[in-house]
C-alpha positions in Angstrom: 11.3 -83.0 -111.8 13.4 -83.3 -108.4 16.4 -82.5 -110.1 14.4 -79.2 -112.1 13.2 -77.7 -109.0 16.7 -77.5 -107.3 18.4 -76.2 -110.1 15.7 -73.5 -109.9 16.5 -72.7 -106.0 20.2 -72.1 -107.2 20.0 -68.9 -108.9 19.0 -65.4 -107.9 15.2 -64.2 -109.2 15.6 -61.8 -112.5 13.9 -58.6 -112.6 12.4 -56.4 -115.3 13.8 -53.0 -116.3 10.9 -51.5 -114.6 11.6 -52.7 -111.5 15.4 -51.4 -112.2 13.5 -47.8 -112.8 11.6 -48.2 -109.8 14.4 -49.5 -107.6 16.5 -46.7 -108.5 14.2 -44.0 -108.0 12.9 -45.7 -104.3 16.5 -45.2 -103.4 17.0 -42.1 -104.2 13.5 -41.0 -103.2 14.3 -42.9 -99.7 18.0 -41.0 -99.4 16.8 -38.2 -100.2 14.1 -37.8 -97.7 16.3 -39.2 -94.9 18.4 -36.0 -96.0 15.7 -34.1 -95.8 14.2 -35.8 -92.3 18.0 -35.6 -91.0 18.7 -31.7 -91.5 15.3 -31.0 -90.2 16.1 -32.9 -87.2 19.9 -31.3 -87.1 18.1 -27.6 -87.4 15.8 -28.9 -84.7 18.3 -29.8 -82.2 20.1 -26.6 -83.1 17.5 -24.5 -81.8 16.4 -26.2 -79.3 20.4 -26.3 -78.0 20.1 -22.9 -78.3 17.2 -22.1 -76.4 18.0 -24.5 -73.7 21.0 -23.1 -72.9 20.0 -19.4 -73.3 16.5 -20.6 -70.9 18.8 -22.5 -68.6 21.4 -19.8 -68.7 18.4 -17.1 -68.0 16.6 -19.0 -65.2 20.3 -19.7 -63.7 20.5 -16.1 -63.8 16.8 -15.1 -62.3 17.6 -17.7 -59.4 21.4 -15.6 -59.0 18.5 -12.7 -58.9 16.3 -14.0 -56.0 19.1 -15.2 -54.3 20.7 -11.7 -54.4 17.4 -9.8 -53.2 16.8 -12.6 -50.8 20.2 -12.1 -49.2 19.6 -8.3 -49.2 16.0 -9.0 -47.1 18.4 -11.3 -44.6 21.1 -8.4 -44.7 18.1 -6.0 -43.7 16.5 -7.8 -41.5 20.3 -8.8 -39.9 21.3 -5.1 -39.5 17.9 -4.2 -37.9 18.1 -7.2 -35.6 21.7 -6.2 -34.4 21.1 -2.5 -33.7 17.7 -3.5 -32.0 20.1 -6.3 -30.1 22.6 -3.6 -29.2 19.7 -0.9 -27.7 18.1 -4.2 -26.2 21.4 -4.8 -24.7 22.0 -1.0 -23.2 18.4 -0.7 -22.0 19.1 -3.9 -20.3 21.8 -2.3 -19.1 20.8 1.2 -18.2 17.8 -0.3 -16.4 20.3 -2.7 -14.1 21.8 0.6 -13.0 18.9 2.3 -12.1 17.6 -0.9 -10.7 21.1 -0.7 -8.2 20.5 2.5 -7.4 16.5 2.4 -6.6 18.3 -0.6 -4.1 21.1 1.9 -2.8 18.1 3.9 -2.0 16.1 1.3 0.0 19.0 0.3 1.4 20.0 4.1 2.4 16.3 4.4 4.4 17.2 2.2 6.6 19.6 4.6 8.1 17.4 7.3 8.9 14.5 5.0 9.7 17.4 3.5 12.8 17.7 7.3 14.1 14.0 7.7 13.8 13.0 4.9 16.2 16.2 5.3 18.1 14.8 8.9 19.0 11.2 7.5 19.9 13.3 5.2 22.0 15.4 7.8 23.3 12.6 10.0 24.2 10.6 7.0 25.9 12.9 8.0 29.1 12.4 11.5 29.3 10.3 11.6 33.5 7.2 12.9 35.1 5.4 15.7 33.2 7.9 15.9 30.1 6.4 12.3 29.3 4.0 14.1 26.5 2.7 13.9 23.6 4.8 16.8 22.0 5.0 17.8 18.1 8.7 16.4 18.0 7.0 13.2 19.0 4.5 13.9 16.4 7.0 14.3 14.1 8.9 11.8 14.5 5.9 9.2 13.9 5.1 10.8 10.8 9.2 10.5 10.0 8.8 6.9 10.5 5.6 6.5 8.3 7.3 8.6 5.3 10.1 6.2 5.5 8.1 3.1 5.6 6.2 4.8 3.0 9.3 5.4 0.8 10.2 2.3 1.1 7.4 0.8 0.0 7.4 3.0 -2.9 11.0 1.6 -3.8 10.9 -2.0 -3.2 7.5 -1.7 -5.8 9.9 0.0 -8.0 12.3 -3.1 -7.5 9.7 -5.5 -8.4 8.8 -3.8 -11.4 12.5 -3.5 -13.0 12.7 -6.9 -11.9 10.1 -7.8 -13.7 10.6 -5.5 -16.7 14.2 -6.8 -16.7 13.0 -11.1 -17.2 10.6 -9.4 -20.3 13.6 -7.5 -22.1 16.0 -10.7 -21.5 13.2 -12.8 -22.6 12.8 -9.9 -25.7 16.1 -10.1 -26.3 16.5 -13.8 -26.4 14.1 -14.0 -29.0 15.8 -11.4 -30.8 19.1 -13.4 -30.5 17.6 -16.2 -31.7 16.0 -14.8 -34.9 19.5 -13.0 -35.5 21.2 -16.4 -35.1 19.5 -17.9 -37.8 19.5 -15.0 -40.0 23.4 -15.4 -39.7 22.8 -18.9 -40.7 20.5 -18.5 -43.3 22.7 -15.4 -44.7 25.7 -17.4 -44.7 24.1 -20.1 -46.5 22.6 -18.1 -49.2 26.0 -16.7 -50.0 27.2 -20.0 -50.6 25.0 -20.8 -52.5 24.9 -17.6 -54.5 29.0 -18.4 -55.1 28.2 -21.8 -56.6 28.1 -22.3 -60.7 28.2 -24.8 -63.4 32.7 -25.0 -63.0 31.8 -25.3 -58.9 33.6 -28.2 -57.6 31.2 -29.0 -54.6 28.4 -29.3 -56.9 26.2 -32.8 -57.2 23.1 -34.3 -57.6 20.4 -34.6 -54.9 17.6 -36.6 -54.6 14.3 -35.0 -54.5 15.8 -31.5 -54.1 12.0 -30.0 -54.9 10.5 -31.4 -51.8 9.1 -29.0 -49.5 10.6 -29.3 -46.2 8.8 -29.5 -43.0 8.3 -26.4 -41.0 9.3 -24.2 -43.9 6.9 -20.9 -43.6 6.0 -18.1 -46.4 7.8 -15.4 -46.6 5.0 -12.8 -45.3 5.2 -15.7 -42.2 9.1 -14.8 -42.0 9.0 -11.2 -42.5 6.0 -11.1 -39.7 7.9 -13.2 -37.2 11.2 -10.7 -37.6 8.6 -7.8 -37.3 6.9 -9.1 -34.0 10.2 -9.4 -32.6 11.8 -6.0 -33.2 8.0 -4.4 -32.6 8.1 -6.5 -29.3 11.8 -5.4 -28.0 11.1 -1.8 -29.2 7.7 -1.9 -26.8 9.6 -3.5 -24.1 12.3 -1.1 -24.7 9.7 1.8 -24.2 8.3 0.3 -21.4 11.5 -0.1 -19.6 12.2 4.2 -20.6 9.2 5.0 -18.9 10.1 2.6 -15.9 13.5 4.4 -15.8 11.9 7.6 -16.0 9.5 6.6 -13.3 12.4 5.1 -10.9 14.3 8.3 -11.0 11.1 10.4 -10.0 10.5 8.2 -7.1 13.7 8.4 -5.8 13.8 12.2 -5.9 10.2 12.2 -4.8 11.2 10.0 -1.6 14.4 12.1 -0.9 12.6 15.3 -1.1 9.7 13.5 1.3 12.0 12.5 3.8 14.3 15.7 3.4 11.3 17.8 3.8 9.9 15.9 6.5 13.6 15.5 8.5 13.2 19.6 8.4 10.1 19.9 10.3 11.4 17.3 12.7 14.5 19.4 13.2 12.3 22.1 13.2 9.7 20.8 16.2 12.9 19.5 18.0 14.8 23.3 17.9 11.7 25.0 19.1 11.4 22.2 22.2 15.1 22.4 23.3 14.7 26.0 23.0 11.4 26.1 25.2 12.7 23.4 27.7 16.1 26.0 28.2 13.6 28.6 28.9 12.0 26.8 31.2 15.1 25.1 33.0 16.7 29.2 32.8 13.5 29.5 34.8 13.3 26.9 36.8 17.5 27.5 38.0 16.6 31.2 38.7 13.6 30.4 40.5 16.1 27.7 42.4 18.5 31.1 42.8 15.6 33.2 44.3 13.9 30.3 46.4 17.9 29.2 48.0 18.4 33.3 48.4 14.5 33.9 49.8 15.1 30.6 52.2 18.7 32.0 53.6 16.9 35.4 54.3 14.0 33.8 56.2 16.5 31.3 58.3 18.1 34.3 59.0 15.0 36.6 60.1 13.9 33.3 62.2 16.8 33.2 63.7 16.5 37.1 64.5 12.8 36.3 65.7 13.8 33.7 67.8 16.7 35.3 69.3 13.6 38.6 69.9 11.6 35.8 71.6 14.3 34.7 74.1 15.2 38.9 74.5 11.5 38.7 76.0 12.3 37.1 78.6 14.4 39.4 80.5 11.7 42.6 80.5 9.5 39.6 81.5 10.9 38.9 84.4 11.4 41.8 85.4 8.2 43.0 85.1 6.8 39.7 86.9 9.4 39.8 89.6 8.5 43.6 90.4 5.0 42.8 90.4 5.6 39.8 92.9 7.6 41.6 95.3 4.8 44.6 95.2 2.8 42.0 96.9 5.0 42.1 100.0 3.9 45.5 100.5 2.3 45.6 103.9 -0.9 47.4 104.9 -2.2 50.1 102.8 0.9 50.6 100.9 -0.6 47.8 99.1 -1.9 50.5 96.4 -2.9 49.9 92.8 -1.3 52.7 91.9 -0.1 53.7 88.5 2.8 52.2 88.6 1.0 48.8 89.3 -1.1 49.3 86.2 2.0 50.2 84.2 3.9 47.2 85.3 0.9 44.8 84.6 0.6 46.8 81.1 4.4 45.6 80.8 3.6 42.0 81.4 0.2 41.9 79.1 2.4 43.8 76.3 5.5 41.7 76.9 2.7 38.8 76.2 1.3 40.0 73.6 4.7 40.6 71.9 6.0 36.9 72.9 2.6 35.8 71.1 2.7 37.8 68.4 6.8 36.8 67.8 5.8 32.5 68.2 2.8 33.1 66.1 5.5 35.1 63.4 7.8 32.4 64.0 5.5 29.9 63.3 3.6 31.4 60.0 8.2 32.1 59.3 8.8 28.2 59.5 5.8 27.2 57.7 7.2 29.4 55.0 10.0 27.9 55.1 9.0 24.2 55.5 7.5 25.4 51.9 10.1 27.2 50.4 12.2 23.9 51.2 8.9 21.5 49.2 8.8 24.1 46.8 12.7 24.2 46.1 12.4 20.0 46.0 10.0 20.3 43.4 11.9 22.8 41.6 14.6 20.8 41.8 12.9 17.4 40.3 11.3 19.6 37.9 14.9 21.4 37.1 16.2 17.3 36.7 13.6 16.5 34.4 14.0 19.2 32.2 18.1 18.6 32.6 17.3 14.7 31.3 14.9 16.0 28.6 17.0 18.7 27.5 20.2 15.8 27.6 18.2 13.5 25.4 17.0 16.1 22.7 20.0 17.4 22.3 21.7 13.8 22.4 18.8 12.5 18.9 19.9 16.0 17.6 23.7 15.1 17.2 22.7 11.5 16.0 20.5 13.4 13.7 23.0 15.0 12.8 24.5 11.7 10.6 21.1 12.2 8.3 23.2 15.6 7.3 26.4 13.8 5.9 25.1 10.3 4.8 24.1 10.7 0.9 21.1 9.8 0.2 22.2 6.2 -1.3 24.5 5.6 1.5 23.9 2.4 2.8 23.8 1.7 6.5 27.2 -0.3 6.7 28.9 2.7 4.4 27.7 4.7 7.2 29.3 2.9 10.1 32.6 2.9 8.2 32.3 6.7 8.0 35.1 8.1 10.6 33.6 11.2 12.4 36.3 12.5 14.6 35.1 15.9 14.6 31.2 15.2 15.8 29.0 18.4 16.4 28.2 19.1 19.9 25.7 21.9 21.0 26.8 24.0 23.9 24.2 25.8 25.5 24.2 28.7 27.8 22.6 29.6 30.9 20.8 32.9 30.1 18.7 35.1 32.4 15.3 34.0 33.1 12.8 34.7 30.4 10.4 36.0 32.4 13.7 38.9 32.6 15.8 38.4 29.8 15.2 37.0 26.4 17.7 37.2 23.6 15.4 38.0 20.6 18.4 36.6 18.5 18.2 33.3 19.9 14.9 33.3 20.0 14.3 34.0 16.7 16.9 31.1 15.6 15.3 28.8 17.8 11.5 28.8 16.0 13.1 29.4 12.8 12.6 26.8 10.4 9.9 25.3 7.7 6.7 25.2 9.0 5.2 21.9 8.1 1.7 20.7 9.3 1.6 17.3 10.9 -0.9 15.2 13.0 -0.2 13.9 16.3 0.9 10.4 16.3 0.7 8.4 19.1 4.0 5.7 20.0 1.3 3.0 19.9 0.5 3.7 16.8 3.8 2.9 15.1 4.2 -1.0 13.3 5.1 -3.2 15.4 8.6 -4.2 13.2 9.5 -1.0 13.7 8.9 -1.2 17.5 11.3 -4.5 17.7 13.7 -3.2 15.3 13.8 -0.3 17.6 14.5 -2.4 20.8 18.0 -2.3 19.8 19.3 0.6 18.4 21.5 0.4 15.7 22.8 3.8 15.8 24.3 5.3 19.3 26.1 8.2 20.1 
């Protein structure tokens, strides 16, 4: 049985012819359906090569697409920057130089506002009754408030450019900055817009969907571009209309201070010309007093000399009379020619009386001719001084003439004047005689410009210590 069993094991199984049939027709079922399976699969991949490649080739192309239009927002956005940069830039600019010159200005008042308070100074020593409270003194206080008041205006000016000025730089910083990374973000789209399948710089990333931190939406980035040109343009505007309000101001302070320098000429013209009439008057009075005293020494001495021609007729008259006493007996008569020679002595009296009474009432005259003519004199000196120091503050004013308006106080110093304007004044009849109508008629010409009466004390007191020490002499 052992010996059946492995024969058995030795030799492969026989089949029947049916499973022959069946074998045969598994095998060619089974290839034939791999065939079938296989060109499905082969028409499968085909297509979906195809597709990929035309899907990839078509996204590839829609990202070329948004990188394109993306570039052209950053190129829009770039070129608006830049030319809002550039009129950031010459508005920054424009305003510095109006800025310099609104400081020229300021700088320029100081000038005038020197000759102002060196006038008040130099007016502080006119003497006695020409110490008043004039209109040229009026004027000048007002001349000194209109400058301070100009300045004012233009150091607020200052401080408003200055302040406009940090906003534009601060406007245009930000502009700077936003155009910056436009470059950068420009520059990097463009590489990346250059980059394709054959690019040799090309790799794989990990993660390369992630969203980055801080990354915004694009209404986020077109808004933030927006607020910065809309803020520039507004700052831009502001600083016009600051311009435009600088350059008023300074014409509006010249015009003040050119106006007001007028009616201070003015007032001073009309004084010098009233304080020559009166000095005219005062020196021909002097004339006619020194004349009217030379004629009374001269009549006293005629009076006087009548007085001591008395005496002769006197004594003869008394000696006559005294040796008629000696007449002896009845020959002492009272006879006419006793009456006429006592007549003689009572009108040779009366004569001597009336001659030291004239003398007397002649010397008191004169012993007030001669007060008089001292106070004419004083008064004559007063007016002399007055007159000097007018017309010395109108040849200092006469530097307001040729400084420029934005002429600062050290250009002025290093102006040469060689050729300075003096006034030469004449000594014309008295007025109460002879007025030119000519000169007259220069002297009060001139703008006629209402002012109040300001009082010295009334001035600030850093004008009063600035004043202590002129800066400006003659």
């Amino acid at each position: 049985m052992a010996t059946t069993t492995q024969n058995t094991d030795q030799f492969p199984p026989r089949y029947s012819m049916s499973d022959w049939h069946q074998s045969n027709v598994i095998v060619r079922t089974t290839a034939q359906r791999l065939r079938d399976s296989s060109h499905r699969i082969r028409q499968e991949g085909r297509w979906l090569r195809n597709e990929s490649d035309n899907h990839t080739r078509w996204t590839q192309h829609d990202s070329d697409t948004r990188m394109e239009e993306r570039i052209d927002d950053v190129s829009t956005w770039k070129k608006a920057l830049e030319k809002c940069l550039r009129d950031t830039d010459e508005e920054i600019r424009s305003l510095e130089r109006e800025k310099e010159r609104c400081e020229r200005a300021l700088e320029a008042k100081k000038v005038p506002l020197d000759i102002a308070l060196e006038c008040l100074m130099l007016r502080e020593q006119r003497l006695g009754i020409d110490l008043v409270r004039d209109p040229v003194e009026a004027n000048l206080g007002k001349e000194v408030e209109v400058i301070e008041g100009c300045k004012a205006l233009l150091q607020q000016k200052i401080n408003e450019a200055s302040e406009q000025l940090c906003l534009l730089q601060e406007a245009r910083q930000q502009l700077y900055r936003d155009l910056t990374d436009k470059n950068i973000a420009y520059d990097i789209d463009g590489e990346c817009l250059k980059l394709n399948n054959i690019s040799t710089n090309i790799c794989f990333h990990p993660d390369p969907t992630r969203t980055v931190k801080g990354s915004v939406t694009p209404e986020t980035w077109d808004q933030f571009s927006n607020y910065n040109k809309l803020r520039a343009e507004a700052e831009m505007q502001a600083s016009q209309r600051l311009r435009e309000a600088i350059f008023a101001t300074i014409q509006k302070t010249a015009n003040d201070l050119e106006a007001q320098r007028q009616a201070t000429e003015f007032s001073y013209r009309k004084r010098i010309h009233e304080t020559e009439q009166t000095r005219n008057e005062l020196e021909w009075q002097q004339r006619n007093t020194k004349h009217e005293m030379e004629t009374l020494e001269s009549d006293i001495r005629h009076i006087k000399q009548a007085i001591e021609a008395k005496k002769a007729p006197m004594m003869v008259a008394q000696t006559r009379l005294e040796n008629r006493t000696y007449r002896p007996n009845v020959e002492l008569c009272r006879d006419t020619a006793q009456y006429q020679l006592c007549h003689e002595v009572r009108e040779i009296e009366g004569t001597v009386k009336a001659l030291v009474e004239k003398l007397q009432e002649a010397q008191n005259a004169h012993n007030s001719l001669t007060d008089n003519l001292r106070n004419i004199e004083e008064d004559l000196s007063v007016k002399v001084n007055s007159l000097a120091l007018d017309n010395r503050c109108m040849t200092s004013r006469q530097k307001l003439k040729e400084t420029p308006q934005d002429m600062t106080r050290t250009e002025l110093f290093n102006l040469t004047t060689t050729n300075e304007a003096h006034l030469n004044f004449k000594n014309p009849s008295p007025m109460t005689t002879m007025i030119d109508p000519a000169s007259l008629e220069r002297a009060v010409t001139g703008p006629m410009t209402a002012s109040r009466m300001t009082p010295v004390s009334a001035l600030p007191q850093s004008a009063m210590k600035s004043a202590r020490t002129p800066l400006l002499t003659n």
